[in-house]
C-alpha positions in Angstrom: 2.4 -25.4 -5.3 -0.3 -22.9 -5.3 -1.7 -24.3 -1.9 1.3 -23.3 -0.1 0.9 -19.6 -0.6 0.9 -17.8 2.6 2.1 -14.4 3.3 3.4 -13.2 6.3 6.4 -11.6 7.7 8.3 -14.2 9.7 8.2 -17.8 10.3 7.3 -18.5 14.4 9.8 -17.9 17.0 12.0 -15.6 14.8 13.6 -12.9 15.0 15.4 -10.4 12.7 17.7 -8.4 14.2 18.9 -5.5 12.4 21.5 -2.5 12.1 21.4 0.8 10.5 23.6 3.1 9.2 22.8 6.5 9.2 24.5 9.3 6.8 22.4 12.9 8.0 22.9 15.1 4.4 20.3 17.8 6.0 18.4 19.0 9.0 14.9 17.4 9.3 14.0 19.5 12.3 12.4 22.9 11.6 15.2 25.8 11.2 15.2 29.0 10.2 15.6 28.7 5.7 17.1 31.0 3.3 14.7 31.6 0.2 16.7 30.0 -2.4 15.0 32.3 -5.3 15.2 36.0 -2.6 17.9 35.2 -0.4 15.1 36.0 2.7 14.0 34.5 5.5 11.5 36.3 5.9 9.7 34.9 2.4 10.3 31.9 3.5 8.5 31.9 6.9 5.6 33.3 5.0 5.5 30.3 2.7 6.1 28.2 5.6 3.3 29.4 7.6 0.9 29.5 4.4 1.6 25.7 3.8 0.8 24.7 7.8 -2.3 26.7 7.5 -3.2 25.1 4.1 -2.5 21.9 5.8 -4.9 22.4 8.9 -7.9 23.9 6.6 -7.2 20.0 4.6 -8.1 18.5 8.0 -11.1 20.7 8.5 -12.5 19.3 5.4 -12.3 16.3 7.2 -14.3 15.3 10.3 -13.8 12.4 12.9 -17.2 13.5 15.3 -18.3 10.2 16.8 -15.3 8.2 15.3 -12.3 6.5 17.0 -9.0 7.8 15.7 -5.4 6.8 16.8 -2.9 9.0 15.5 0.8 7.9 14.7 3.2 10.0 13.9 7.2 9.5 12.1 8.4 10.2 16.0 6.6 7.3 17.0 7.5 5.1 14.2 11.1 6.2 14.5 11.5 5.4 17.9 9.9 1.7 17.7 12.1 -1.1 16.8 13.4 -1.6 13.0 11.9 2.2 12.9 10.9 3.1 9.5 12.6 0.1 8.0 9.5 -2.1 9.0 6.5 -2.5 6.4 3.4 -0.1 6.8 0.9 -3.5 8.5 3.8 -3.8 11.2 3.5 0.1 12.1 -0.5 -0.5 12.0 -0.1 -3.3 14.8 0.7 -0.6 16.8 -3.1 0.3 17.0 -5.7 -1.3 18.6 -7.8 -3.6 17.8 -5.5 -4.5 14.9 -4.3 -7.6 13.9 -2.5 -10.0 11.0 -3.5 -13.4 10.1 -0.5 -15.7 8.3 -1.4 -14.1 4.7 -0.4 -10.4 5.8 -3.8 -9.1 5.7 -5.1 -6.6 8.5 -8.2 -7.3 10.7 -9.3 -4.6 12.7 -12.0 -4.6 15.0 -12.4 -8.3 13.8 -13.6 -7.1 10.1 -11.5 -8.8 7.3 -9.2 -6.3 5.2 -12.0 -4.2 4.7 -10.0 -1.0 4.6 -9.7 2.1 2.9 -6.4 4.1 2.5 -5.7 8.2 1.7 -3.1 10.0 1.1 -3.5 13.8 2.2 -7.4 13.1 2.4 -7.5 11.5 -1.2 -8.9 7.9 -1.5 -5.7 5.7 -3.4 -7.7 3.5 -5.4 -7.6 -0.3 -5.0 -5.4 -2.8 -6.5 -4.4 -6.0 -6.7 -1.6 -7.4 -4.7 -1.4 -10.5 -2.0 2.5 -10.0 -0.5 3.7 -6.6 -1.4 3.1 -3.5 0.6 2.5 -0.3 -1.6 3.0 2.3 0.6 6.3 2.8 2.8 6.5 4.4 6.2 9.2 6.7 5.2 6.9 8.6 3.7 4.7 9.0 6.8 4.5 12.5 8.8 1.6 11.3 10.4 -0.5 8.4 10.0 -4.4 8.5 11.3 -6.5 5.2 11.7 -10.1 6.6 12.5 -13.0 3.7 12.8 -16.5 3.1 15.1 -19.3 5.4 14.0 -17.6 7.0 11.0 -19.2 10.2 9.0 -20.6 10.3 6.0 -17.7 10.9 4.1 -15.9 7.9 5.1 -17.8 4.9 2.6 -17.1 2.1 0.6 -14.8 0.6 3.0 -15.7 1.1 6.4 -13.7 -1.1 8.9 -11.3 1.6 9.0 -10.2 4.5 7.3 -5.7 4.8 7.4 -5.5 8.1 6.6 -2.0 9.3 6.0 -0.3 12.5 6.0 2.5 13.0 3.7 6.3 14.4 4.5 6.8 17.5 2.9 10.1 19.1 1.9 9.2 22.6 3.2 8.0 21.4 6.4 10.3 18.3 6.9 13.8 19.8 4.8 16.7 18.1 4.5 17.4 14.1 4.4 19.4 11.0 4.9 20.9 7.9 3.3 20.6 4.8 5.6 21.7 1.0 4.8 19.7 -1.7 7.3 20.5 -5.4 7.5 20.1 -8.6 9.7 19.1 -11.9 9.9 17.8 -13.9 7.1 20.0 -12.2 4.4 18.3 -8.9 4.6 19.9 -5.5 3.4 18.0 -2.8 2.6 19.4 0.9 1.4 17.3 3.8 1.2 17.3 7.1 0.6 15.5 10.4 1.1 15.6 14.1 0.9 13.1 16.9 0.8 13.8 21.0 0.3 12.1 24.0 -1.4 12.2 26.6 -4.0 10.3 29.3 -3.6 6.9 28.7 -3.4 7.9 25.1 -4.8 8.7 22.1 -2.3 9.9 18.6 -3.0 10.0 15.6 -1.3 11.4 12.6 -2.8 12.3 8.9 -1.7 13.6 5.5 -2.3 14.6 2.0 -0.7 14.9 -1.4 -1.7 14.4 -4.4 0.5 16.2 -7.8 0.0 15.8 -10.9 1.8 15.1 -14.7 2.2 12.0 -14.8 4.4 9.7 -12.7 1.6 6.7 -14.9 2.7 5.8 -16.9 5.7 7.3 -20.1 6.2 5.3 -23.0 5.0 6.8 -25.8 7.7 7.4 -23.5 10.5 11.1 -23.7 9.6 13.3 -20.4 10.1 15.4 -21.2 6.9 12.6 -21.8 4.4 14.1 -23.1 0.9 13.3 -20.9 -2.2 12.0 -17.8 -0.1 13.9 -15.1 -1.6 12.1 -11.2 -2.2 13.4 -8.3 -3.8 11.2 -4.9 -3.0 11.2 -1.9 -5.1 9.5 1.3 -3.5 9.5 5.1 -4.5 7.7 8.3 -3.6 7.5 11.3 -4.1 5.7 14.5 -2.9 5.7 17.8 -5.6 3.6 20.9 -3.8 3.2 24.4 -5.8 1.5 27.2 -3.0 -0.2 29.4 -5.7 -1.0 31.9 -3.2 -2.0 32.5 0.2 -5.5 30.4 -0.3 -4.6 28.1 -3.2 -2.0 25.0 -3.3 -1.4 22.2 -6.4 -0.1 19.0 -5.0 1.3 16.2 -6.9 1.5 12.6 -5.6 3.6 9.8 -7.6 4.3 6.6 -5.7 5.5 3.2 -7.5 6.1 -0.6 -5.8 7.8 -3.6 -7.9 8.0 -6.7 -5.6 9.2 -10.1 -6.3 8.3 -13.4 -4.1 9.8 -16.8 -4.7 7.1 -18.8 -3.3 8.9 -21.2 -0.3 8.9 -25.0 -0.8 8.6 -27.9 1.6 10.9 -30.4 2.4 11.4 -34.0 1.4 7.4 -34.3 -0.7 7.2 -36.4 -3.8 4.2 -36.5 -6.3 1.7 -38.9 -5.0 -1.1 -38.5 -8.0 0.7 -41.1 -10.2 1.2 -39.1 -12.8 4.1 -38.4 -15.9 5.5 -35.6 -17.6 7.1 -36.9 -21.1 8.2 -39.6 -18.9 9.0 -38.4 -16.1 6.9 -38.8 -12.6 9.6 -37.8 -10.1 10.1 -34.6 -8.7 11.5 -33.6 -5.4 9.3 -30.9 -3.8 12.8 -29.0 -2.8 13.4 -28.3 -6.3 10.1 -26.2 -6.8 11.1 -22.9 -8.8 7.4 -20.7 -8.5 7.5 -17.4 -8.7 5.5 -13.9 -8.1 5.8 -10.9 -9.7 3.5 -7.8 -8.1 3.4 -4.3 -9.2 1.9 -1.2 -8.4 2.1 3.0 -9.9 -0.1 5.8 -8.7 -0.5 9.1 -9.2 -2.7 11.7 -7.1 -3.1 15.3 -8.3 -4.7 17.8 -6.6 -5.6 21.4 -6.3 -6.5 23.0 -2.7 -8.3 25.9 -2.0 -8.7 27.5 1.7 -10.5 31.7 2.1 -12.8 32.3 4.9 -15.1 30.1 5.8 -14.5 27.5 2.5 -12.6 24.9 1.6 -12.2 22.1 -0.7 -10.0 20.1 -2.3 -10.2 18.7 -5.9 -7.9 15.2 -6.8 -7.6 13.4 -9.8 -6.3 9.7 -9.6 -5.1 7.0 -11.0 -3.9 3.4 -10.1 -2.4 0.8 -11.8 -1.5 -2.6 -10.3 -0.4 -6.0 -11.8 0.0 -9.4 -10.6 1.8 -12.6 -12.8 1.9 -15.7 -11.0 4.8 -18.2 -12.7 4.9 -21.9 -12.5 7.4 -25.1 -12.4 5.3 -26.4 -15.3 6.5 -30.1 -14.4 6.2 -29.7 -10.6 2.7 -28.4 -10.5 1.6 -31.3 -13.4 2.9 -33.7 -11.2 1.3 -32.4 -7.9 -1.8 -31.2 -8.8 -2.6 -32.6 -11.9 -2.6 -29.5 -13.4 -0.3 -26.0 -13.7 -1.5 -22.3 -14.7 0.5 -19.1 -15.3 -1.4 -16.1 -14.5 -1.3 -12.5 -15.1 -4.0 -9.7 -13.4 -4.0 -6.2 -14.4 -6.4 -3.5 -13.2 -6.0 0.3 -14.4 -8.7 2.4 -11.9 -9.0 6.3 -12.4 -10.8 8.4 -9.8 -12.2 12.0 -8.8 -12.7 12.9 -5.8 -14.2 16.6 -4.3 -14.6 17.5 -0.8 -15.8 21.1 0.6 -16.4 22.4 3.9 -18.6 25.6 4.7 -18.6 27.1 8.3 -21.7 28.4 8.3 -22.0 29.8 12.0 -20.7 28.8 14.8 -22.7 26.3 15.5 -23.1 24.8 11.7 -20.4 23.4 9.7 -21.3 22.0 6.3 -19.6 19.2 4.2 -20.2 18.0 1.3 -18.5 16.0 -1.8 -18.2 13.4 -4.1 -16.2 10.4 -5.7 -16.1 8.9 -9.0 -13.9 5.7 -10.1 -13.8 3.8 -13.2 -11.7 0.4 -13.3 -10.8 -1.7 -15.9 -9.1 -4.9 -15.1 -7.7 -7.1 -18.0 -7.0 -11.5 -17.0 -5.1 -14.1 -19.0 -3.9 -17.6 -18.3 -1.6 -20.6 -19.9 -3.0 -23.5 -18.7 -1.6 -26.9 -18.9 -3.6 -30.0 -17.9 -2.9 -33.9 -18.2 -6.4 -34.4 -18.5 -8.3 -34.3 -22.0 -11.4 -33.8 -19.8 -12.3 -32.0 -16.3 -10.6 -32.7 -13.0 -12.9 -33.2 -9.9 -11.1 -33.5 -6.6 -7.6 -33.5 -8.1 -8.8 -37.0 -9.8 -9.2 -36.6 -14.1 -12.6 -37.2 -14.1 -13.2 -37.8 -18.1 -10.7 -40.4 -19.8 -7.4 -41.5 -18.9 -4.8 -38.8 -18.2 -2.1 -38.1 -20.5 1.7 -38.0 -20.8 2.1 -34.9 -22.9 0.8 -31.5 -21.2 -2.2 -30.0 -22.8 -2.8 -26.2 -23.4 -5.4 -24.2 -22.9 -5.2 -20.3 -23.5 -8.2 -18.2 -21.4 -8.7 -14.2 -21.5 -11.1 -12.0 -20.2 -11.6 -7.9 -19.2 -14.4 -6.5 -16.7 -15.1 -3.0 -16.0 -16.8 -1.7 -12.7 -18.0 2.1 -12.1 -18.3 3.5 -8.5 -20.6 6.7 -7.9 -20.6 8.2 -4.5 -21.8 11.4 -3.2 -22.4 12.7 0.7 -24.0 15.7 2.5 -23.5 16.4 6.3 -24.3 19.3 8.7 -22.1 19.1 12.0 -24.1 20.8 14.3 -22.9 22.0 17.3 -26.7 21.7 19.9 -24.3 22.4 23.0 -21.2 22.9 24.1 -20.5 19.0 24.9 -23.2 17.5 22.0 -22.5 17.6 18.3 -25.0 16.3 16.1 -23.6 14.9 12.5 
């Protein structure tokens, strides 16, 4: 029944308890390479040192003056319990000042879900989703939550900016194979590996996450009925160093989750209603299920020489969400049942540039465009022939035989933002943004 939706990650007073297999395939520490393409080390090293400087010009583009930030980094997600097995809001709880609420969604500093995620500095347009978890922390190097008194180029969602730095296969080579399990019938392989060619790195990466506690227990129970989730993620992290100031960086990321929605025990419909006959159905049986989906793609083209730099992204995200019934359950509970589907396509451009103008001025500057398009149908079945007020049919007598009614609709929403900030350094301990 759609009242008993909750998300969440464990019913109270449970515990999963979990072991993993490790199978190393490649080193993940920094070593000396061999150039596949020269045979060199010495090309290599070059490339290597290009990419960290590329990286550190990306977070000069950036600035945190006057913000909070709490950096976490795959050492410190590898070293907590569950280690990068957990989903990305459990690694978040980590900072502070954040917390959950029983549907999965993040409070921090006490402002509702108002977040706003990046990958590599680009904003990852919003979706739709209630349970699943796009992004997994696998694919973490470091992860940045910076709120307070953000700068201009942090807007649109401003309780906190998760800004996350991407693994890369020339930095990070090598990989691993892993299997994790415990309680509640969880299993979940995964896989990863990263390496280079050249001037071309790769990092790539899969897992998929079964189990019977999907969503938060509706009685409290720790063996909720009908609870089962299968979760789908993949990355993967395609980087192209041009030359010594220039970099093209391509971002492609998919999640396909499925919830069974949990039942409660031992309920019986108490509406006084019938289904062709029928008015008995035994709230164990419930069958609803949810089906959420989300692909993105991010690419972008870096340019760092002297005192400039920006960085150009194109993006796109598509997300979906069908919600499917027990047609005779919810007609017998609520008077009414509904299968829904949500889909929302959002495309985005986003430019940020930096100018050190002296040493005590640094310009930044930039924009961000975003066009989404978000397309809604339902099947609706009621045993009313007119409107239901308070769960009660309100016009005529309800019916035996279901009625259908078909609704669809599209919307469209356009986002234009642009910024321009001066970082001026008055004295050696006062920066003015």
């Amino acid at each position: 029944m759609k009242h008993l939706l909750r998300a969440g990650t464990a019913a109270p007073a449970t515990v999963l308890l979990g072991v993993s297999l490790l199978i190393v395939t490649g080193e993940r520490a920094s070593a000396q390479a061999t150039d596949v393409q020269t045979g060199t080390t010495g090309d290599i090293q070059t490339i290597v040192v290009t990419a960290k400087h590329l990286n550190d010009a990306r977070s000069g583009i950036e600035t945190q003056t006057g913000a909070s930030t709490y950096t976490i980094d795959a050492a410190a997600i590898a070293a907590t319990p569950g280690g990068d097995n957990v989903q990305l809001n459990q690694v978040l709880l980590q900072a502070p000042d954040v917390v959950q609420d029983s549907f999965g969604q993040l409070h921090v500093r006490g402002d509702h879900d108002d977040l706003q995620y990046r990958l590599n500095g680009v904003i990852l347009p919003e979706g739709i989703s209630v349970f699943s978890q796009t992004l997994s922390p696998r694919l973490i190097s470091s992860l940045n939550l910076i709120t307070g008194a953000l700068p201009a180029e942090y807007g649109l969602r401003t309780a906190g900016i998760i800004d996350l730095t991407t693994t890369s296969g020339l930095l990070q080579p090598g990989g691993n194979v892993s299997l994790y399990g415990g309680s509640h019938a969880t299993i979940e392989p995964s896989a990863e590996y990263g390496g280079s060619s050249g001037n071309f790195s790769y990092y790539v990466m899969g897992d998929m996450l079964r189990n019977d506690l999907g969503i938060e227990s509706p009685d409290d129970s720790t063996d909720p009925l009908h609870d089962h989730s299968t979760q789908v993620h993949g990355f993967s992290y395609l980087e192209d160093i041009l030359d010594p100031a220039d970099r093209l960086s391509l971002i492609l990321g998919t999640s396909d989750d499925s919830f069974q929605i949990p039942n409660q025990r031992g309920l019986e419909p108490t509406l006084g209603l019938s289904v062709n006959g029928s008015s008995d159905y035994l709230s164990n049986d419930l069958n609803e299920n949810q089906h959420e989906l989300a692909e993105y793609a991010i690419l972008s083209w870096q340019h760092s020489q002297g005192d400039l730099n920006w960085q150009s992204s194109l993006s796109t995200r598509y997300t979906s969400l069908h919600f499917a019934p027990d047609w005779t359950a919810d007609l017998l509970y609520n008077g009414i049942g509904q299968d829904a589907f949500k889909g929302d396509t959002a495309i985005g451009w986003q430019t940020d540039v930096a100018y050190t103008l002296d040493s005590d001025h640094t310009i930044r500057t930039g924009f961000y465009l975003q066009h989404d398009a978000s397309t809604s149908s339902s099947d609706t079945q009621t045993l009313c022939e007119g409107a239901y007020v308070a769960g009660v049919c309100a016009v005529n007598t309800p019916i035996d035989a279901p009625q259908t009614v078909l609704d669809e609709g599209t919307q469209s929403q356009q986002i234009e933002s642009v910024y321009l900030q001066d970082e001026w350094k008055v004295l050696s301990q006062l920066t003015l943004n």
